[in-house]
FIFI-736844 format. One record per residue (C-alpha): residue number from 1; chain; x, y, z. Coordinates in Angstrom, 3 decimals, m for minus. Each point is the difference from the previous one (the first is absolute). Layout:
BEGIN
<miro NUM A <X Y Z>>
...
***
This chain:
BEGIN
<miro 1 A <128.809 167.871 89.296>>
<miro 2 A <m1.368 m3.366 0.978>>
<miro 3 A <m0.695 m2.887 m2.148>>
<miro 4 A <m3.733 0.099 0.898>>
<miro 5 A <m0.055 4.185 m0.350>>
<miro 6 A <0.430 m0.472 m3.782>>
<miro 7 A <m2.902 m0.116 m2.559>>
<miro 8 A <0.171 m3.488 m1.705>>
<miro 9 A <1.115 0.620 m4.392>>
<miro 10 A <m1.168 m2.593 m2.065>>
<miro 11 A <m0.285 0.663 m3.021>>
<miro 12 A <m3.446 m2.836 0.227>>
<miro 13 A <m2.894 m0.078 0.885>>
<miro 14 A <m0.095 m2.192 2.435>>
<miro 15 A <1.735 m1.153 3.326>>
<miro 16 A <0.484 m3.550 m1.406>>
<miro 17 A <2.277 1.838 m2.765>>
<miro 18 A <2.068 2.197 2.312>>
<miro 19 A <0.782 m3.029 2.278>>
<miro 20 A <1.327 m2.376 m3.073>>
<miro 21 A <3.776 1.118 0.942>>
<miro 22 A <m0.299 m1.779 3.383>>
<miro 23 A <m3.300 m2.027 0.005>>
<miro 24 A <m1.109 1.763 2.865>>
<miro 25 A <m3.127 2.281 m0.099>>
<miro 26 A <0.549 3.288 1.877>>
<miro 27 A <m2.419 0.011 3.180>>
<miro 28 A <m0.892 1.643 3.618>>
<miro 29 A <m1.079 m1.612 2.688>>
<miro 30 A <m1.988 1.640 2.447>>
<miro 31 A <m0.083 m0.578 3.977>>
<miro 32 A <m2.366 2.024 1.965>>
<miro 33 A <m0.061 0.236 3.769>>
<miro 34 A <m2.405 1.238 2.968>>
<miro 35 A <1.211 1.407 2.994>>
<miro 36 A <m0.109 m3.534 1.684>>
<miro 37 A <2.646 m0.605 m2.360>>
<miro 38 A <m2.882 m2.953 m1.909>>
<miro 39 A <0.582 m0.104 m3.987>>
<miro 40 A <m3.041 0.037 m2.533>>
<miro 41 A <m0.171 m3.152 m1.749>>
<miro 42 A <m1.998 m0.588 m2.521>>
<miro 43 A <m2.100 m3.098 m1.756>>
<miro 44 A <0.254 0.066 m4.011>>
<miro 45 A <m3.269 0.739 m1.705>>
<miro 46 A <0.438 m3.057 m2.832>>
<miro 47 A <2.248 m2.737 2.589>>
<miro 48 A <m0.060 m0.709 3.401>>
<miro 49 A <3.004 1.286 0.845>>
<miro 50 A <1.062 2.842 2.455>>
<miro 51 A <2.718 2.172 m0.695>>
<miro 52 A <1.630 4.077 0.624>>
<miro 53 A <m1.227 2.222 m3.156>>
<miro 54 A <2.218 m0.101 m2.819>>
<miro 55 A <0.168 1.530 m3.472>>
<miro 56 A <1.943 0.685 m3.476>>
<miro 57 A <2.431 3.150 m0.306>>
<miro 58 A <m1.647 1.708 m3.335>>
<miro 59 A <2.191 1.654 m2.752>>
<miro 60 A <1.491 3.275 1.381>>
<miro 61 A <m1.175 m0.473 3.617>>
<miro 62 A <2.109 m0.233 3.106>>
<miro 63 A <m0.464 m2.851 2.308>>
<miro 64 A <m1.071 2.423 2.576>>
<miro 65 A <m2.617 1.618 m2.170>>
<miro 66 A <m1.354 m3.918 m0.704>>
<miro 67 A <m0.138 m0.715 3.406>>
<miro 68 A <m2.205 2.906 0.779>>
<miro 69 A <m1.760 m0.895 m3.201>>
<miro 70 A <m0.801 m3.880 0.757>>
<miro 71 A <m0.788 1.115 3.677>>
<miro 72 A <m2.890 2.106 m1.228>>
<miro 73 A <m0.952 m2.515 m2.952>>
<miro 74 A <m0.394 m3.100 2.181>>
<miro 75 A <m0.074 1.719 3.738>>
<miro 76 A <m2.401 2.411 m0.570>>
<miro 77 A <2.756 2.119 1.709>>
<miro 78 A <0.894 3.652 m0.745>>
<miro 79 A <3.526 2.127 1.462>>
<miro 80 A <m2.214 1.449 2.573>>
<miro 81 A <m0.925 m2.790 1.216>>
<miro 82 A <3.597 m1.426 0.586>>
<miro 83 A <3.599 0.493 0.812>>
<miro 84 A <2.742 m1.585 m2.362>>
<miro 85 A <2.738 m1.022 2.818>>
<miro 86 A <2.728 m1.602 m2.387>>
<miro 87 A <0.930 m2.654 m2.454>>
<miro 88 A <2.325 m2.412 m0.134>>
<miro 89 A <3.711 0.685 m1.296>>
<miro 90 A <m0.003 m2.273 m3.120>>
<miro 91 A <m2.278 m1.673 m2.085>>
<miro 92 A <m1.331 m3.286 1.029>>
<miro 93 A <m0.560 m2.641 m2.602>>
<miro 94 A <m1.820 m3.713 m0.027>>
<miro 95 A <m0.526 m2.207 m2.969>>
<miro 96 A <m3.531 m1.237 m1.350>>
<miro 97 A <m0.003 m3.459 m0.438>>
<miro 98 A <m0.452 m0.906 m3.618>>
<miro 99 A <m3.245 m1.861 0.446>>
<miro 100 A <m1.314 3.638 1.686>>
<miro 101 A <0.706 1.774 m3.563>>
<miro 102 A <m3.552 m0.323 m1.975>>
<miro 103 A <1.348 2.747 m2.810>>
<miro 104 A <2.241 m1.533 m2.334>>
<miro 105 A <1.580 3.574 m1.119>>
<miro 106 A <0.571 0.352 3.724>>
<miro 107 A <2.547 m3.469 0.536>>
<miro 108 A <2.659 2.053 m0.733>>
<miro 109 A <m0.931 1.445 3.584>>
<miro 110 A <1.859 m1.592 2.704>>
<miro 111 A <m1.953 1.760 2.826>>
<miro 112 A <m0.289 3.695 1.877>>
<miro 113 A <2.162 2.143 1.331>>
<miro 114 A <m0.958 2.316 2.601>>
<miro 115 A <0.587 2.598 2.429>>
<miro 116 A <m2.445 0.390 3.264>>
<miro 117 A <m1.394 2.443 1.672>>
<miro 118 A <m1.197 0.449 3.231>>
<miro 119 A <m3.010 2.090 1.154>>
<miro 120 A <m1.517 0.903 3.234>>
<miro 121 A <m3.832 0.730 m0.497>>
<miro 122 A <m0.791 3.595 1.529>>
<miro 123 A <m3.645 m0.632 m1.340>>
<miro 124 A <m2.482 m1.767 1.323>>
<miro 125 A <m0.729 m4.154 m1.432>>
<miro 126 A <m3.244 1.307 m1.126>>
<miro 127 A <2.057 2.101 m2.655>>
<miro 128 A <1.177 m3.302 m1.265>>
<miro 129 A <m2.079 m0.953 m2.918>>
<miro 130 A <0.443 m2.961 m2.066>>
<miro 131 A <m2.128 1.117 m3.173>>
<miro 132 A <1.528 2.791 m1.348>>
<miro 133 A <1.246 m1.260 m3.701>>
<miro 134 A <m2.954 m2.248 m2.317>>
<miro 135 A <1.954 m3.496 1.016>>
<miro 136 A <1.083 0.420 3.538>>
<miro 137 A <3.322 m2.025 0.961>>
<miro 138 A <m1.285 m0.810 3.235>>
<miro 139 A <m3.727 m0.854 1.797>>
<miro 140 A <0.710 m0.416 3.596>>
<miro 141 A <2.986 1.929 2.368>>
<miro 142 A <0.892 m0.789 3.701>>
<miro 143 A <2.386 1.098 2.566>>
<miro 144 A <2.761 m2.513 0.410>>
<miro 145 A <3.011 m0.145 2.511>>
<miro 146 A <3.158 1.296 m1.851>>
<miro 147 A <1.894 m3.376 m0.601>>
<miro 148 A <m3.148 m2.137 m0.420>>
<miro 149 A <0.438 0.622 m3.842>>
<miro 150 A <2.920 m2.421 m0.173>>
<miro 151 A <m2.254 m2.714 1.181>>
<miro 152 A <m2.616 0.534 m2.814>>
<miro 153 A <1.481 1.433 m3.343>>
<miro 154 A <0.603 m2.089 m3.119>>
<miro 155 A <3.339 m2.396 0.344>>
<miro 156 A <1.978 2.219 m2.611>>
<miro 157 A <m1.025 3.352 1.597>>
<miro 158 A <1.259 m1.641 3.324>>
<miro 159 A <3.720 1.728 m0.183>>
<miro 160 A <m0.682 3.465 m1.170>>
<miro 161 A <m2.756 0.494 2.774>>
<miro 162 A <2.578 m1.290 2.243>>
<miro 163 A <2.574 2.286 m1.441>>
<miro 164 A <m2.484 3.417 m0.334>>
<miro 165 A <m1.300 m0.685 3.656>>
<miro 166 A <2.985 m0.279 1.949>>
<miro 167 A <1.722 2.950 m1.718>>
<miro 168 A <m3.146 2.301 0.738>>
<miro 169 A <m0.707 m1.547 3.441>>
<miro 170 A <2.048 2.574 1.545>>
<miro 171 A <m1.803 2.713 m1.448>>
<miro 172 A <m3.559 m1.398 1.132>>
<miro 173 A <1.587 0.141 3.873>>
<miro 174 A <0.669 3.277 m0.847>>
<miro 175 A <m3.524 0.482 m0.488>>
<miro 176 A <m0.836 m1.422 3.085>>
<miro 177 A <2.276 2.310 1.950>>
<miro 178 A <m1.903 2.950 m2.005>>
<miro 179 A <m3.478 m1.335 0.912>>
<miro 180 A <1.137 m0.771 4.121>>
<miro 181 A <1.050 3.847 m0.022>>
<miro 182 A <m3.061 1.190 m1.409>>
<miro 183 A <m1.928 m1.831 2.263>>
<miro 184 A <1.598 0.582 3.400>>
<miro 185 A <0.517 3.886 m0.841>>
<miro 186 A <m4.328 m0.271 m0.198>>
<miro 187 A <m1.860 3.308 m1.654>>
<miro 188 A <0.855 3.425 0.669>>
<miro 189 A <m1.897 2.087 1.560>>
***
């Protein structure tokens, strides 16, 4: 079974506590793609900052179940209305810088660790809604070319988008070969 296919144990309450034995905070990341092979990006509610959706891995939930989780939470996005295509292999990790950490039972917490995962919206963008939870994450969403994250994410995110992106680019061409198909086979009749 798969590091990310196991419920996290605890013991605590929180994902601060079940971190402490690395200082990383378990976490998905979450790319999702069009057919024209474009990535949603979206700008923070509370900064001014752009960035893929992201969340914490609760107590006794796989990473897979939290993606699908934060992708409804902050997305507005259900399983019908997309495809999960992969993940990366191995958890990716950065480091918070210290002046970054405003919760001073949180500086043991040296930053996240996360697996992505890539999916290709079969829905329509009008089933993307930002305002599903009481303080939504995010206020604004565009489509963005895939690598044009690198250029605008938060210095010490800068590596693990690298990383996450070109491990899943192959499976976005993939996509791409799946949507040229489609298209060129037109409707039956």
């Amino acid at each position: 079974m798969a590091d990310s296919d196991v419920p996290i144990q605890t013991g605590g309450s929180s994902a601060a506590q079940w971190s402490k034995a690395d200082g990383y905070r378990p976490n998905v990341g979450i790319i999702i793609c069009n057919a024209e092979q474009q990535v949603l990006w979206a700008r923070r509610s509370t900064r001014d900052g752009w960035q893929f959706p992201q969340g914490g891995v609760e107590e006794n939930e796989t990473a897979e179940q939290a993606a699908f989780r934060e992708l409804y939470e902050e997305i507005g996005l259900a399983r019908e209305h997309v495809r999960l295509i992969g993940r990366t292999q191995e958890w990716l990790r950065y480091e918070i810088p210290r002046r970054l950490v405003r919760n001073p039972r949180r500086q043991m917490l040296r930053g996240q660790k996360q697996l992505w995962f890539l999916f290709h919206l079969i829905g329509s963008d009008s089933d993307v809604c930002l305002d599903r939870c009481g303080r939504p994450e995010f206020d604004r969403w565009r489509w963005v070319d895939y690598w044009l994250p690198l250029d605008d994410i938060v210095h010490f995110k800068r590596e693990v988008y690298l990383q996450a992106l070109t491990e899943l680019e192959p499976l976005v061409q993939g996509i791409a070969r799946e949507t040229a198909v489609a298209r060129s086979c037109g409707p039956f009749e």
